[in-house]
C-alpha positions in Angstrom: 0.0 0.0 0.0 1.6 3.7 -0.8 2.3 5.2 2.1 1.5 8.6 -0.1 -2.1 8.3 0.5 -4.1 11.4 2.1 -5.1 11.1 5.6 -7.9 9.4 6.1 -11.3 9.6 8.3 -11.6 8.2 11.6 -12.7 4.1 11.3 -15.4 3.6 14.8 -14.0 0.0 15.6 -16.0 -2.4 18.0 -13.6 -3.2 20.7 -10.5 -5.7 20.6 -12.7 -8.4 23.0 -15.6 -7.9 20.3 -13.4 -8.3 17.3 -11.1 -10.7 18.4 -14.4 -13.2 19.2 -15.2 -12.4 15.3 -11.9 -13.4 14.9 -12.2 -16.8 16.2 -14.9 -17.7 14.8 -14.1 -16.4 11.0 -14.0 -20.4 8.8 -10.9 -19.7 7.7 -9.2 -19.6 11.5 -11.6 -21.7 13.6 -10.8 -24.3 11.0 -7.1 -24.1 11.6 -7.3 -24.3 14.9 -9.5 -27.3 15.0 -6.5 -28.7 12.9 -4.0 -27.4 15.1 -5.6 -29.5 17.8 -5.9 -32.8 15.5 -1.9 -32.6 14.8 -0.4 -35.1 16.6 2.6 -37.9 16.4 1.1 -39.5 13.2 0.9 -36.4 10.9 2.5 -36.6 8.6 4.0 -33.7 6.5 5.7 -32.8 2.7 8.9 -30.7 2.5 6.7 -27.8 2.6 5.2 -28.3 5.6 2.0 -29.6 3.5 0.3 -32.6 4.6 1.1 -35.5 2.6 -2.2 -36.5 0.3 -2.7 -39.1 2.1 -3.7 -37.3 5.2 -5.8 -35.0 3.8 -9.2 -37.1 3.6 -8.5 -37.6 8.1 -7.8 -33.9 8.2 -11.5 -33.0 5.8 -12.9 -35.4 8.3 -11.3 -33.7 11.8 -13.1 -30.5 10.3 -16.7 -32.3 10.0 -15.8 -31.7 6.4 -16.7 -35.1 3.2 -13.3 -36.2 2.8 -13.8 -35.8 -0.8 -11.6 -33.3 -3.3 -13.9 -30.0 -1.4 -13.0 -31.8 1.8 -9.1 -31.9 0.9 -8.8 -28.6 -0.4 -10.6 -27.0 2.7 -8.0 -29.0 4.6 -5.3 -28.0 2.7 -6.1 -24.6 3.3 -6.5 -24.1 6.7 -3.4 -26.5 7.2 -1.3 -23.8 5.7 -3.1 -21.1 7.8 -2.1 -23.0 10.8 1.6 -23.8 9.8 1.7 -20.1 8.9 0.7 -18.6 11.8 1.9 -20.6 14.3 -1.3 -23.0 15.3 1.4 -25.8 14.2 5.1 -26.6 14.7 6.5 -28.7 11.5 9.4 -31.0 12.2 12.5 -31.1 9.2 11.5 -34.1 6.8 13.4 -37.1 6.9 13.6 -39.9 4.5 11.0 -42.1 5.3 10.7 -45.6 4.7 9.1 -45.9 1.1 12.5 -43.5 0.0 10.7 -40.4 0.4 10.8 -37.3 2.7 8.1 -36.7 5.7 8.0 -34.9 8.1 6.2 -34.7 11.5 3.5 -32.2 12.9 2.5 -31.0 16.4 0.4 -28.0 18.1 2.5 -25.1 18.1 3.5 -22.5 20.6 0.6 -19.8 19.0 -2.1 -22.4 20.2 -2.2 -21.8 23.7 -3.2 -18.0 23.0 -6.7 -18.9 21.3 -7.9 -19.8 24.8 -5.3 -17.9 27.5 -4.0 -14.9 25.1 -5.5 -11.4 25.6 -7.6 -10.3 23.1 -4.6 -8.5 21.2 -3.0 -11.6 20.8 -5.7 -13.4 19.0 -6.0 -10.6 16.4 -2.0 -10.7 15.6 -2.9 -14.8 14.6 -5.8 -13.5 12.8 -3.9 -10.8 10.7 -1.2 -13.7 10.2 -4.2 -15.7 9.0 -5.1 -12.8 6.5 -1.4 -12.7 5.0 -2.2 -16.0 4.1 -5.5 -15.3 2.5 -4.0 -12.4 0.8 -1.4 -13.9 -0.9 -3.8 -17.2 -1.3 -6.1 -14.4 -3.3 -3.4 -13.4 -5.6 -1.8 -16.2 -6.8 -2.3 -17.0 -10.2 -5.0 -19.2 -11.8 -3.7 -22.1 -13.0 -6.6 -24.6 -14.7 -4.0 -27.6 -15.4 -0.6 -27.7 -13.4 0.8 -30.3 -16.0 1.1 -27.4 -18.7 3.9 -25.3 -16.5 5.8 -28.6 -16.1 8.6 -27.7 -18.1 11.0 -30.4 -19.9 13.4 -30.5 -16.9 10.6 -31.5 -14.7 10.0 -28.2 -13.2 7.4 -25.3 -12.8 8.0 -22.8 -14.9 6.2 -20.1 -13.4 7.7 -17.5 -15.7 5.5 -18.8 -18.4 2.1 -17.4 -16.7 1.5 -14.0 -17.4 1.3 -13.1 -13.8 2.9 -10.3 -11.7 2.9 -10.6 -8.3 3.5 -7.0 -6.9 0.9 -6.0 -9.7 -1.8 -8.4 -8.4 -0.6 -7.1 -4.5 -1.1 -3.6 -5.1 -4.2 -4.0 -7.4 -5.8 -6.0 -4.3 -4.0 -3.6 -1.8 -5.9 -0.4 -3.4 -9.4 -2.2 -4.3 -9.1 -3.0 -0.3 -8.1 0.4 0.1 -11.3 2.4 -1.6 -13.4 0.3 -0.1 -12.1 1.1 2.9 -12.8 4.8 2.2 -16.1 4.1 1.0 -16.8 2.7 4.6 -15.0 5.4 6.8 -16.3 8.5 4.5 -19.2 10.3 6.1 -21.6 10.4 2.9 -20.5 7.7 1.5 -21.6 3.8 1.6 -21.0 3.6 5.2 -22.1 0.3 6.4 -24.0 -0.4 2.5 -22.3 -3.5 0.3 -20.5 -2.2 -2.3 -21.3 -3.3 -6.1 -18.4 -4.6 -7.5 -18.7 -3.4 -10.8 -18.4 -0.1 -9.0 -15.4 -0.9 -7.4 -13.8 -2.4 -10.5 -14.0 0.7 -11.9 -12.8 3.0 -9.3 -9.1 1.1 -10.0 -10.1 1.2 -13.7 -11.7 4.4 -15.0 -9.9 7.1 -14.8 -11.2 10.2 -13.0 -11.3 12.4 -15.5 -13.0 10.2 -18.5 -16.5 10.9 -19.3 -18.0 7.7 -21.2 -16.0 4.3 -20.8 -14.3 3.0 -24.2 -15.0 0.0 -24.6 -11.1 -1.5 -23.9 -11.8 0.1 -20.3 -14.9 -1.7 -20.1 -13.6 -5.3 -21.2 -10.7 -4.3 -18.6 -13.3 -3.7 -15.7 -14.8 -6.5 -16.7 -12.0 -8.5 -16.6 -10.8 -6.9 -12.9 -15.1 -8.0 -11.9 -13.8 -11.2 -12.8 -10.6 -11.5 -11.1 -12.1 -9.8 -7.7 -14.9 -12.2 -7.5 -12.4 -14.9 -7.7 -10.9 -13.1 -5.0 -13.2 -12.2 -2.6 -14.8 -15.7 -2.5 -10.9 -16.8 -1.0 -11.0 -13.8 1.3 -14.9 -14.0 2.5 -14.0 -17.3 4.9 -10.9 -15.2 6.9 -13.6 -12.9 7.5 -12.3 -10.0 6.0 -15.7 -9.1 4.0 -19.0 -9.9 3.7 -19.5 -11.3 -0.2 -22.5 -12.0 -2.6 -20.6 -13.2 -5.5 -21.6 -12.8 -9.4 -24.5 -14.2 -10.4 -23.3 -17.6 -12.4 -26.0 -17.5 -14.4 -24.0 -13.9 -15.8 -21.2 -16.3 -17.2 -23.6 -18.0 -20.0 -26.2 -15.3 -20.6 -22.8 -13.4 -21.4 -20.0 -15.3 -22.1 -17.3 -16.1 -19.6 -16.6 -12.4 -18.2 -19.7 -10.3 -18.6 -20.0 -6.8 -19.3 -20.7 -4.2 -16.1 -24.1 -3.7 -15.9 -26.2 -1.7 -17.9 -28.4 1.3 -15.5 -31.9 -0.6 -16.1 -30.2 -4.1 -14.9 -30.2 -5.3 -11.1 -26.5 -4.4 -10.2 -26.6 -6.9 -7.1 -26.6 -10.0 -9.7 -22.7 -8.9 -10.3 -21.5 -9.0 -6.7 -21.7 -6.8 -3.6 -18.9 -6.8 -1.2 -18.8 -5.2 2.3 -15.8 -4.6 5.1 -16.7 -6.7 7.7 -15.7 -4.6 11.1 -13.2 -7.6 11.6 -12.3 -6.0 7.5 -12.1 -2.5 8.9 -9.7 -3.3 11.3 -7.5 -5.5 9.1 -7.4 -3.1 6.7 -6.1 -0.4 8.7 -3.7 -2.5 10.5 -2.0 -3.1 7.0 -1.9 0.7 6.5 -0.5 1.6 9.3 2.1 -1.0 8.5 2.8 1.0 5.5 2.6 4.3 6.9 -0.5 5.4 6.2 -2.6 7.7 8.2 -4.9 5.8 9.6 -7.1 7.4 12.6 -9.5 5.8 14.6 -12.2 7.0 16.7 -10.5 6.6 20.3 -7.0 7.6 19.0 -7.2 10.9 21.3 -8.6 9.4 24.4 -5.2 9.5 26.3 -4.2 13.0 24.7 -4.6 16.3 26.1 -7.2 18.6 24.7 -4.7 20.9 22.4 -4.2 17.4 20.7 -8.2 16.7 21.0 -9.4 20.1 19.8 -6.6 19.7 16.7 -7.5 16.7 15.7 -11.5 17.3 15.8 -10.5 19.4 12.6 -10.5 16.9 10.3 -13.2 14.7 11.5 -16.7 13.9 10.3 -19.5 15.3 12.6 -20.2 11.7 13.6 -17.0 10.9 14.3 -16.0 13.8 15.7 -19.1 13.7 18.5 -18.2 9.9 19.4 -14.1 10.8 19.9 -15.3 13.4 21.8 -17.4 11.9 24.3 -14.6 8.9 24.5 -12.4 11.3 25.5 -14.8 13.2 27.9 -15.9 10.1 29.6 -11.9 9.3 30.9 -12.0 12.9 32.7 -14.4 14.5 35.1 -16.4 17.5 34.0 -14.5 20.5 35.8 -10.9 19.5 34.8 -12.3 18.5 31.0 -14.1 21.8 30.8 -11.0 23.6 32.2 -8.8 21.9 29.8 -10.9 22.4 26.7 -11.0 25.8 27.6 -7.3 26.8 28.1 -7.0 24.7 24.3 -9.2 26.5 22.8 -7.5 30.3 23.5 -5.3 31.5 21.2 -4.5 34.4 17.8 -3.3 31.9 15.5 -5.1 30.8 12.1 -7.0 27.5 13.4 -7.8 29.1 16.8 -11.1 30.0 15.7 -11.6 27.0 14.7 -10.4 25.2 18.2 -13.1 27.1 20.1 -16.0 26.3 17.5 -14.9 22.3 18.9 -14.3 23.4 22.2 -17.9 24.7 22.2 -19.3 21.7 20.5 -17.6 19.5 22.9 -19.3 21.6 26.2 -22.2 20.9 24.5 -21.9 16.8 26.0 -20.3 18.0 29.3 -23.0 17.8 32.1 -23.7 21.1 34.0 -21.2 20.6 36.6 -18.8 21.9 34.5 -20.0 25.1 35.7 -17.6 26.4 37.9 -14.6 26.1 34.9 -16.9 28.0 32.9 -17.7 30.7 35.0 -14.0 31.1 35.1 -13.9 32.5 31.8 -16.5 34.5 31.8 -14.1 37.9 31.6 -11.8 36.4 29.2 -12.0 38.4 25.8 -11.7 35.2 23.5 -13.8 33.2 25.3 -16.4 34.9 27.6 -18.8 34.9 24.4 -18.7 31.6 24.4 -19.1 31.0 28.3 -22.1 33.3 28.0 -23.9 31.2 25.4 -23.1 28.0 27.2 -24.8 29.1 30.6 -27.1 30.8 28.8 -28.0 27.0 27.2 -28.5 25.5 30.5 -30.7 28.1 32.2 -27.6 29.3 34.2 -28.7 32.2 36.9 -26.9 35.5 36.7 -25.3 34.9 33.6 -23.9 38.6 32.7 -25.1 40.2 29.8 -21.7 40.5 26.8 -20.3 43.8 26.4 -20.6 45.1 22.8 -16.9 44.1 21.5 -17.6 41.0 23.0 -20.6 40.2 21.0 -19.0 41.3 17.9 -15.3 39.4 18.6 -17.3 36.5 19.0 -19.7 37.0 15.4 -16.7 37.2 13.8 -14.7 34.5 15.6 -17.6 32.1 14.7 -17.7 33.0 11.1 -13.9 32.8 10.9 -14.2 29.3 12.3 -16.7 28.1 9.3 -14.6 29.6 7.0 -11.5 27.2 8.5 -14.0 24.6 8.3 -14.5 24.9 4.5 -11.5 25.7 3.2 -12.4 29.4 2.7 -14.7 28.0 0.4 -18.6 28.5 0.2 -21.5 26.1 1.9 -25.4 27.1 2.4 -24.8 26.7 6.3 -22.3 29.5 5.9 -24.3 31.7 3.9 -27.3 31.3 6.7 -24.3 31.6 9.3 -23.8 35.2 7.5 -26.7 36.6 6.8 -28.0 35.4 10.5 -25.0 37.2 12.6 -25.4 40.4 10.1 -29.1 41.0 10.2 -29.6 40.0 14.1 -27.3 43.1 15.2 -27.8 46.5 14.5 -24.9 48.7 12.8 -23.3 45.4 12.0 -20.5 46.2 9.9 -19.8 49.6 11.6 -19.0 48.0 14.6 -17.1 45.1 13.1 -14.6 46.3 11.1 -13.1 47.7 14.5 -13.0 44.6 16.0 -9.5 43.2 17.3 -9.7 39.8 15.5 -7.1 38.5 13.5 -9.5 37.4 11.0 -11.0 40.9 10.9 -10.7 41.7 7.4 -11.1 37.7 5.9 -14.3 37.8 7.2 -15.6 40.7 6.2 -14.4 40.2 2.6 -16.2 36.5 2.9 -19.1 38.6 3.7 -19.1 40.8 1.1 -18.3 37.3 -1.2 -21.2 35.6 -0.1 -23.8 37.6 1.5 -27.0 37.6 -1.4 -28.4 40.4 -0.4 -26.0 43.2 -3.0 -26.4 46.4 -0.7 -25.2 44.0 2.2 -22.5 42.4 0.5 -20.8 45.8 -1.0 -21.3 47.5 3.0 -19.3 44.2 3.8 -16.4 45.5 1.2 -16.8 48.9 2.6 -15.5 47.6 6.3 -12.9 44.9 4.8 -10.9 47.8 3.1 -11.4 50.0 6.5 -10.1 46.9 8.4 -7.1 46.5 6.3 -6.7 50.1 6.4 -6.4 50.1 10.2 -3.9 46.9 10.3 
């Protein structure tokens, strides 16, 4: 994964108990384990580590699995999960007595922790499981082995048209936007995911209007390829999978085309991140340097850290961090905390305080007392005031004038922050609601001692729709510049 990525939104993650019990009981692992626990004195392993043939059928059958060719390669597969991760300790092959090489299998050292390991223990097997998966997921197809048998009696691998780092990343970033899809407020949150969709985020580039048709036979062919590979990564319990319709295959040939708009998209697979996903996922990304964040990230951190951070999160995530890190403090020293974070004459100050008043807004009224403390303080008396004033507070008193004022524009130079200096109808209304509720407006605020004095204004006269409003907002932005 490319550690170049932007940052992204806080992932809300069910505890480790909660996932590590998902964990355990994802096919993939439980099924390893229950091998794990079969191994004993008369398993029997290949040079590999594989189990011989021969021992396949017992091992189908130690799963509650036919011991038919399913059976085996179910087997098969967990086997190498639990030699992989640890589940099982495989002894050096010896020659045996037929003239061959065996070797010997037991329950390994990682075995003890499904049962007496915390609950961070059983997710570092699980992500070891997913390695597995992964790479399982992007090896090559191979219909009959016999064809790479070259004439010295070898694989010749270099005679599939296969690229392994190519079929890593590709995986890496289809795992990757559906990631974001998850974690991005406004986007599919919890909703599966059609995998033509996905296909074609990887595919289509951004800037192309219609599809050609060479990049539709090429997301047709990724459909194709990811719906092989989401069936191998559905039992690790990395996503949730409803795979292509096979009836697809012979209406249209063996990769069909993405769906038309009047067909039902679900019959070409939907894919979701399982919360286990979500947390795999993000784990692998912080491996490779990603930013990652997750809600819970600033529990332990003090409020300058808090109030910082709250700046680029969703409103949803930004409301449940909050109240984590609310909840590990009592309501005086939070309140006090938050306050002295929030004070300050730099750019994103205006910004702190427009969190450090949403985050009041879950702290219980006997934050009081810390409030009341600020009540003179220039920067943040206004916002004292309207807190009190929220909660019926008695003898709240009434905001001297530059208060009121330092505080309309410290709240519009807060949205401003918030949207990149850009435009958004809750600004407009933000606007023209501080400009028409005070008398005099713009006489008054063009003399206020505000750093963002004069952006403000000239946002004002940007945005405001009424015309004679907007040019009296120009009027003050060049007196407030004049003064500077």
């Amino acid at each position: 994964m490319s550690s170049d990525r932007p940052a992204l939104p806080p992932v809300r993650l069910p505890s480790d108990a909660e996932l590590a019990r998902d964990a355990l009981v994802a096919p993939l692992l439980a099924r390893a384990v229950r091998l794990a626990r079969w191994a004993g004195p008369d398993t029997r392993v290949g040079a590999g580590g594989e189990l011989i043939e021969e021992q396949l059928p017992a091992a189908a059958e130690a799963l509650g699995l036919d011991p038919d060719e399913d059976g085996a390669a179910y087997a098969s597969e967990a086997w190498r999960v639990a030699v992989d991760t640890g589940l099982v300790a495989v002894e050096d092959p010896q020659e045996d007595e037929h003239g061959g090489e065996s070797g010997t299998a037991e329950a390994g050292d990682q075995l003890a922790l499904v049962t007496g390991g915390t609950p961070q223990d059983v997710l570092a097997l699980w992500l070891d499981a997913l390695e597995t998966a992964l790479a399982d997921a992007t090896a090559p197809l191979i219909d009959d082995l016999a064809d790479l048998v070259g004439e010295d009696g070898e694989l010749d691998l270099d005679s599939l048209d296969w690229d392994p780092q190519h079929e890593a990343d590709f995986l890496d970033g289809v795992l990757g936007n559906l990631y974001l899809l998850t974690v991005t407020e406004g986007g599919s949150g919890d909703a599966p995911v059609p995998l033509p969709a996905l296909a074609a985020s990887m595919i289509v580039p951004d800037d192309m209007g219609e599809p050609t048709d060479d990049v539709l036979e090429q997301v047709s062919e990724a459909m194709m390829r990811l719906d092989d590979q989401f069936r191998v990564l559905e039992p690790v319990g990395l996503v949730e999978y409803q795979p292509v319709d096979e009836a697809l295959m012979a209406e249209e040939g063996e990769e069909p085309a993405p769906p038309a708009d009047d067909e039902d998209v679900t019959r070409y697979g939907m894919v979701r991140l399982t919360p286990l996903g979500l947390y795999g996922v993000r784990a692998r990304m912080l491996e490779a340097g990603v930013d990652a964040p997750a809600v819970g990230d600033l529990t332990e951190k003090g409020a300058d850290a808090l109030l910082a951070g709250l700046a680029h999160y969703p409103e949803a995530a930004a409301r449940a961090e909050t109240h984590q890190w609310l909840a590990a403090r009592g309501a005086v020293p939070a309140a006090a905390e938050l306050l002295a974070a929030a004070k300050g004459a730099d750019a994103g100050a205006p910004l702190r305080r427009l969190h450090c008043q949403q985050a009041l807004t879950l702290v219980g009224a006997d934050a009081e007392p810390a409030v009341r403390q600020v009540l003179d303080d220039p920067e943040l008396g206004g916002l004292a005031r309207v807190w009190l004033a929220e909660r019926g507070a008695a003898d709240v008193p009434a905001p001297p004038e530059p208060m009121v004022f330092w505080l309309a524009v410290d709240t519009i130079a807060a949205q401003l922050h918030a949207v990149g200096g850009g435009d958004s109808e809750e600004l407009r209304e933000l606007i023209e609601g501080l400009t028409s509720r005070h008398g005099g407006f713009f006489d008054a605020a063009w003399r206020v001692e505000h750093p963002a004095t004069p952006e403000v204004l000239e946002a004002i006269g940007r945005l405001h729709r009424d015309k004679a409003v907007a040019k009296e907002a120009r009027k003050a932005a060049f007196k407030s510049r004049s003064r500077a």
